[in-house]
N, C-alpha and C positions, 0 to 999 in steps of 0.2 A: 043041074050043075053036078061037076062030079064030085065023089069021094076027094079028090086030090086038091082041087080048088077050094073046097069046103074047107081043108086043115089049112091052105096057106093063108084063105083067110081068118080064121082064128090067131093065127100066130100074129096075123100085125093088128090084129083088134088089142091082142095083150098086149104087145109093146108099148101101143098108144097107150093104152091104160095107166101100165106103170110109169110112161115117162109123164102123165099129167099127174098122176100123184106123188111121181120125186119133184116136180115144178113145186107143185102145194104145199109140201113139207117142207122146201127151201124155202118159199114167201112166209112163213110162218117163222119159222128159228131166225130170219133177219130179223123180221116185226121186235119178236120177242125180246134180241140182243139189244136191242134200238131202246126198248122201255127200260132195261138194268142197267144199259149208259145211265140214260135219263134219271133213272131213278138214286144213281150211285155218286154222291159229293165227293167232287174231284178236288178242291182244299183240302190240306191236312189245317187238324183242329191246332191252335197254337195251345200250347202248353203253360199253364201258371209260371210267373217267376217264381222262386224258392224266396219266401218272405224269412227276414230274422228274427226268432223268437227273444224274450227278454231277457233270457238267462245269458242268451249266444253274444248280446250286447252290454252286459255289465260285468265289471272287476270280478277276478276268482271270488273274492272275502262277499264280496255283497251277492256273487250269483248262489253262491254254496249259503246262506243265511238265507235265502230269499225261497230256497228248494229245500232247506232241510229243516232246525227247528227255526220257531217265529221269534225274532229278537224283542228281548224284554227292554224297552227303556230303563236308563238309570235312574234310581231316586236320586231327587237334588238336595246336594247338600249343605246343611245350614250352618253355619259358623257357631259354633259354643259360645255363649257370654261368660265371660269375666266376672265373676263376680266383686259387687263393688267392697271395700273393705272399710267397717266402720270404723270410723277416727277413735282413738282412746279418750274415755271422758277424763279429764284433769280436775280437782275441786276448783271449785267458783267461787272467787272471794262473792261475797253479798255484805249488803250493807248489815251491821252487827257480827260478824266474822268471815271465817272460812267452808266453804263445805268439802267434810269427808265422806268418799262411801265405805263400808264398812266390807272387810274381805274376809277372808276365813280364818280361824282362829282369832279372832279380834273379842273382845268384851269392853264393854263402856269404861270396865278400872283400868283395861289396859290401854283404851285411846286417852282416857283421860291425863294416866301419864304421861303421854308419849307427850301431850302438847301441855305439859303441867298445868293443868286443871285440876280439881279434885271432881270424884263422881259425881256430887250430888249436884255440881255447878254444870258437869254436864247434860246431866238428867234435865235439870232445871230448864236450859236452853232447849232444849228440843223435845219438853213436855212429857218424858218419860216417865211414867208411873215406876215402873218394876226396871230396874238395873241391869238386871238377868235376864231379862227377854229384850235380845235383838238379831238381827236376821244379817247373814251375807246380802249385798245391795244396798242393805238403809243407807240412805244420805241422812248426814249428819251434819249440824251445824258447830264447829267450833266458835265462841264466843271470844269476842276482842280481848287481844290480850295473851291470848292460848298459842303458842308455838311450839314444833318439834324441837324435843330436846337435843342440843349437838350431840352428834356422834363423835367420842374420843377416837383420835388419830394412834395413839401407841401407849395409851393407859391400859393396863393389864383389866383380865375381866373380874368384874367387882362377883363379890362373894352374894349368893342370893340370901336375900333379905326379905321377912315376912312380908306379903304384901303382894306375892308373884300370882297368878290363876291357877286354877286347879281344875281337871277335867277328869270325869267319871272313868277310872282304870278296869272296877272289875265288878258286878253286880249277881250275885249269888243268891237265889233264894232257896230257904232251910226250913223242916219243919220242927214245931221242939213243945211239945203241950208243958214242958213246964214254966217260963219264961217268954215273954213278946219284947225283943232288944232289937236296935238296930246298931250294929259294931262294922268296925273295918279297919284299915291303915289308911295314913296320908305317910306319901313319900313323893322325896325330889325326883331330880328327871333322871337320877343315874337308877332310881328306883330302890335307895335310902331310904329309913324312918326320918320323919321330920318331928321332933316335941312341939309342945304348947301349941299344937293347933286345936279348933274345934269346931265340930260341928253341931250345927242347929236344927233340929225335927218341927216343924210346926204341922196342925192340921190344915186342911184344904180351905174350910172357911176361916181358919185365922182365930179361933176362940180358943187354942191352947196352942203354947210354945215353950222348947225346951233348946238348952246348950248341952253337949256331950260336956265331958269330963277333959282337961286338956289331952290332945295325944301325950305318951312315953318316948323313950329316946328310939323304941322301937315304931312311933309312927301309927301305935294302937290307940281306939280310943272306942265308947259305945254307951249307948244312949239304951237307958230300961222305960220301956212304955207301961209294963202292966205286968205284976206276977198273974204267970198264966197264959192260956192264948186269948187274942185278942184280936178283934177283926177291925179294921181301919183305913183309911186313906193318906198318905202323908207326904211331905214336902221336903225332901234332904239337901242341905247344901253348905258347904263349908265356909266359915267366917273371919274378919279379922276379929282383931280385938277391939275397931271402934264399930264392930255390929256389920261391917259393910260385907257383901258375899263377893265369893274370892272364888265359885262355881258356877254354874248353870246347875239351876234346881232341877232336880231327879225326883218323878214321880212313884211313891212305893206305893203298895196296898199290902195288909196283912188278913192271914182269916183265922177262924177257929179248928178251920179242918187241921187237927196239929198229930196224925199219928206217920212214923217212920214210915216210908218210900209214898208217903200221900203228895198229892201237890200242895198240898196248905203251905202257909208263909207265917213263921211267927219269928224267927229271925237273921232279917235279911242282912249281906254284908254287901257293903260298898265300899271302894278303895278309891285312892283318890291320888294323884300323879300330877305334881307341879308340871305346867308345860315348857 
C-alpha cells in the first residue's frame, strides 16, 4: 500500500474515533441529567402559617403587665370594727339603800353630806374601818334614808363653814438639830389663813397622839414632837373638832441626821388647802 493510502486511512480511523467518543459523552450527560431530575423535589415546601403569640392577642394594660414587671395582687381589705361603747354604770338601788361609786375628789365626809349622813353612819354601812382611806371606783352603799341634798336654785353661795376637806398644799422637808416640830398653814381655796383649825400627829402603831395648837388668823399652826432631833414615823392629818379627819393622812418620817444642807428631817411643814 502506498504512502498516500496509508494517511487517508488514518484520517477516517480518527474521525470514527472521535465521533464514537462524542456519541459516549452525550449518553452519559443525558444519563446524568435524568438522575438530578430524579433526584431534584419538584414541590415547593409549604410554608408555616404566622401563629399569634399572646402578647399580639391581649389588651395594651394586660399585654405591657404580662412583658414588663409581674403584677402584685392586692391585699384584701378588712373593714375596721367599731368598737363597742360601754353603757355608763348608774348607782343601783339595793335592798338597804343606794349604791354610789366614788370619783375623784370625793371623801367619805364629803359623800356623807352630800346625802346627809353623818360619817360614821357611813363608815358603819359599808364596813369601813379608816374614813380616810377610799379609792376612786369604790362602790359605796348609801344606807335607807340618805339622799342628795337639793341644789338651791337662786340662793346666794353660803359662806364656807368648818367642816369643808382639806388636801395636802405644800410638803417641805427641813433640817434643824435643835427642835423635831411639825408646823405649817391651813387656808381656804382663795388661799387665806383659816383659825381654830388643827391638826393631829399620831404614831404609826397608834401608841401616841397629839392635836396641834389651834391655827391663828394667819392659818399657822405646829405640833413639837421632841427638843432635839428625833427620828420617827408619823401620821399627819387635819381635824374637826368632834375628832373626825377633814384630810387624807400624809405619811411623814423624821431622822437624827439634823446638820444644814444634810437630807435629815426634823421639821417638816405641811399646808393644807380647803378644797
Amino acid at each position: 500500500m502506498s504512502g498516500k493510502a496509508m494517511n487517508s486511512l488514518l484520517v477516517v480511523m480518527a474521525v470514527l474515533t472521535i465521533g464514537i467518543l462524542t456519541i459516549y459523552a452525550s449518553s452519559n450527560c443525558r444519563q446524568t441529567g435524568q438522575e438530578v431530575t430524579a433526584n431534584t423535589p419538584t414541590s415547593r415546601t409549604a410554608q408555616p402559617a404566622p401563629t399569634a403569640t399572646l402578647p399580639s392577642l391581649l389588651p395594651t394594660p394586660f399585654r405591657t403587665a404580662i412583658i414588663g414587671a409581674p403584677l402584685t395582687p392586692e391585699p384584701t381589705r378588712t373593714p375596721a370594727r367599731t368598737p363597742a361603747t360601754s353603757p355608763t354604770t348608774e348607782p343601783t338601788p339595793q335592798a338597804g339603800g343606794t349604791e354610789y361609786v366614788v370619783q375623784s375628789g370625793d371623801t367619805l365626809y364629803s359623800i356623807a353630806r352630800r346625802f346627809g349622813l353623818s360619817t360614821q353612819a357611813l363608815a358603819a354601812a359599808n364596813n369601813i374601818a379608816d374614813p380616810s382611806h377610799i379609792w376612786v371606783g369604790q362602790r359605796l352603799i348609801i344606807p335607807s334614808g340618805g339622799a342628795p341634798a337639793p341644789v338651791p336654785t337662786s340662793s346666794p353661795t353660803p359662806t364656807p363653814t368648818p367642816g369643808y376637806d382639806f388636801a395636802l398644799e405644800r410638803f417641805e422637808n427641813i433640817p434643824n438639830c435643835g427642835l423635831t416640830q411639825i408646823w405649817g398653814y391651813i387656808h381656804d381655796a382663795a388661799g387665806n389663813g383659816l383659825s381654830n383649825y388643827t391638826v393631829r400627829v399620831t404614831t404609826v402603831d397608834g401608841s401616841w397622839s397629839t392635836v396641834s395648837n389651834p391655827s391663828d388668823a394667819s392659818g399657822y399652826y405646829d405640833i413639837v414632837l421632841a427638843p432635839g432631833a428625833k427620828a420617827g414615823k408619823w401620821l399627819v392629818f387635819v381635824v374637826a373638832a368632834d375628832g373626825s379627819k377633814l384630810s387624807s393622812v400624809v405619811d411623814v418620817e423624821t431622822t437624827t441626821d439634823c446638820q444644814p444642807g444634810s437630807k435629815g428631817v426634823q421639821t417638816p411643814r405641811l399646808d393644807f388647802r380647803r378644797r
